[in-house]
C-alpha positions in Angstrom: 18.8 -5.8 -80.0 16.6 -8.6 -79.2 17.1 -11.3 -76.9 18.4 -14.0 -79.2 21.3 -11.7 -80.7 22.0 -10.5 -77.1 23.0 -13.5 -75.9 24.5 -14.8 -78.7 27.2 -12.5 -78.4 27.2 -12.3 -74.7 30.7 -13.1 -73.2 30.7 -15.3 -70.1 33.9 -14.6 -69.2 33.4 -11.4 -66.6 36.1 -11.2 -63.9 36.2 -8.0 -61.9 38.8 -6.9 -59.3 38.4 -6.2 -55.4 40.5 -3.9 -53.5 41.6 -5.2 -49.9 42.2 -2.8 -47.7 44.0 -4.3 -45.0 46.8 -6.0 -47.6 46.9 -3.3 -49.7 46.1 -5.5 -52.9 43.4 -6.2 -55.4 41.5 -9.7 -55.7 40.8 -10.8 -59.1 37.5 -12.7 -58.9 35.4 -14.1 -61.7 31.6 -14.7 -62.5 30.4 -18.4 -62.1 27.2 -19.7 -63.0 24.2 -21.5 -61.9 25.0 -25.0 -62.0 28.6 -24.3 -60.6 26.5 -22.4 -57.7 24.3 -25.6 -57.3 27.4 -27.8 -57.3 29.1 -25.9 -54.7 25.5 -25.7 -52.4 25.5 -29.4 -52.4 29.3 -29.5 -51.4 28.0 -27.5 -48.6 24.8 -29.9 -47.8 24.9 -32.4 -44.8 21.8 -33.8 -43.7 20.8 -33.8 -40.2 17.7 -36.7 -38.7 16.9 -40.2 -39.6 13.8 -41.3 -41.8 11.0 -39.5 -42.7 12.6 -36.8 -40.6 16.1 -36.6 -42.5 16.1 -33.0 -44.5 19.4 -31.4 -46.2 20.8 -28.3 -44.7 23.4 -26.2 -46.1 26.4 -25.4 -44.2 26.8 -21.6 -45.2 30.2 -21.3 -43.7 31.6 -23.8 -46.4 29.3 -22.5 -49.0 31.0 -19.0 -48.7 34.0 -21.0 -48.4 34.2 -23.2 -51.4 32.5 -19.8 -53.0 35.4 -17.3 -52.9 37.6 -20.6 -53.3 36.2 -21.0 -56.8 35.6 -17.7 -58.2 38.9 -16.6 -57.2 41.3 -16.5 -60.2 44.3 -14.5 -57.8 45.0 -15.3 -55.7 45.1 -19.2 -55.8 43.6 -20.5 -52.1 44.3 -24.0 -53.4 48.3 -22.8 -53.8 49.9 -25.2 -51.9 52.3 -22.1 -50.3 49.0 -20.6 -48.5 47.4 -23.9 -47.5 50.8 -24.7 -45.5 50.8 -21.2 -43.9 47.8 -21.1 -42.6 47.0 -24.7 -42.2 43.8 -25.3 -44.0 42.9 -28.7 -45.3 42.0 -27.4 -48.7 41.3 -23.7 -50.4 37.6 -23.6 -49.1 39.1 -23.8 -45.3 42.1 -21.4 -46.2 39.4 -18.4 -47.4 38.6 -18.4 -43.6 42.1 -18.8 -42.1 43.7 -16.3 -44.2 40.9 -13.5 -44.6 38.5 -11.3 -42.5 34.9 -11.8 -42.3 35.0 -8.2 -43.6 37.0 -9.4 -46.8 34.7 -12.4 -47.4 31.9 -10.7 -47.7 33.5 -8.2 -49.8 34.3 -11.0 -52.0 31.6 -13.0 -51.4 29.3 -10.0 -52.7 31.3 -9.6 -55.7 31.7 -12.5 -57.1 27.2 -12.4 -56.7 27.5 -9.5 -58.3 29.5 -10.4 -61.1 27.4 -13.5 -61.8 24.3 -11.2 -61.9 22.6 -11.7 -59.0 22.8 -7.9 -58.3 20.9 -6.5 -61.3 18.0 -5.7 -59.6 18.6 -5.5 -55.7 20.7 -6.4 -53.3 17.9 -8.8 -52.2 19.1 -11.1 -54.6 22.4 -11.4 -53.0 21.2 -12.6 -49.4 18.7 -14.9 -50.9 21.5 -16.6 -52.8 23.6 -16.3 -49.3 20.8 -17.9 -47.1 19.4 -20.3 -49.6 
């Protein structure tokens, strides 16, 4: 097959499920794709210095965040339920207040994988993490 029939019938639609442990439970999380990836990095983005000197930095702790907050089809963190329990502003905050840092890099590497940036290494994935 070459590459124009490949992705022409190419489905975009990949969610995968993730087991967790600890709650006895599977995640469903879904696939996003590069501009939803860019959107959420500049979520992330403050900038730091004045002037010439002003440069963006992402704020990996919301990036992961707003990550597993978006590629997440089950559970909902934006469910009105979990933000009340475990106090969280919005669903980026309640990843972090209701998970481990084990589980969200479980997810976190998942939902990477699952948007393909695991085909060739794992590499991939803490480029995308640090970036």
């Amino acid at each position: 097959m070459d590459a124009l029939e490949a992705l022409l019938g190419a489905e975009l639609k990949i969610e995968n499920d993730v087991f967790i442990k600890r709650l006895n439970t599977h995640f469903t999380v879904k696939a996003i794709d590069g501009q939803t990836i860019n959107k959420l990095r500049e979520q992330a983005t403050y900038h730091v210095g004045k002037g010439k000197n002003k440069r963006a930095e992402v704020n990996e702790e919301d990036f992961k965040g707003l990550l597993i907050a978006t590629a997440c089809v089950s559970p909902d963190f934006g469910n009105a339920k979990l933000l009340e329990k475990y106090g969280a502003k919005d669903a980026g905050d309640c990843v972090y207040k209701a998970l481990l840092a084990g589980e969200i890099t479980l997810l976190q590497d998942e939902i990477l994988r699952a948007s393909g940036y695991a085909e060739d290494t794992d590499e991939e994935i803490e480029e995308v993490k640090n970036s």
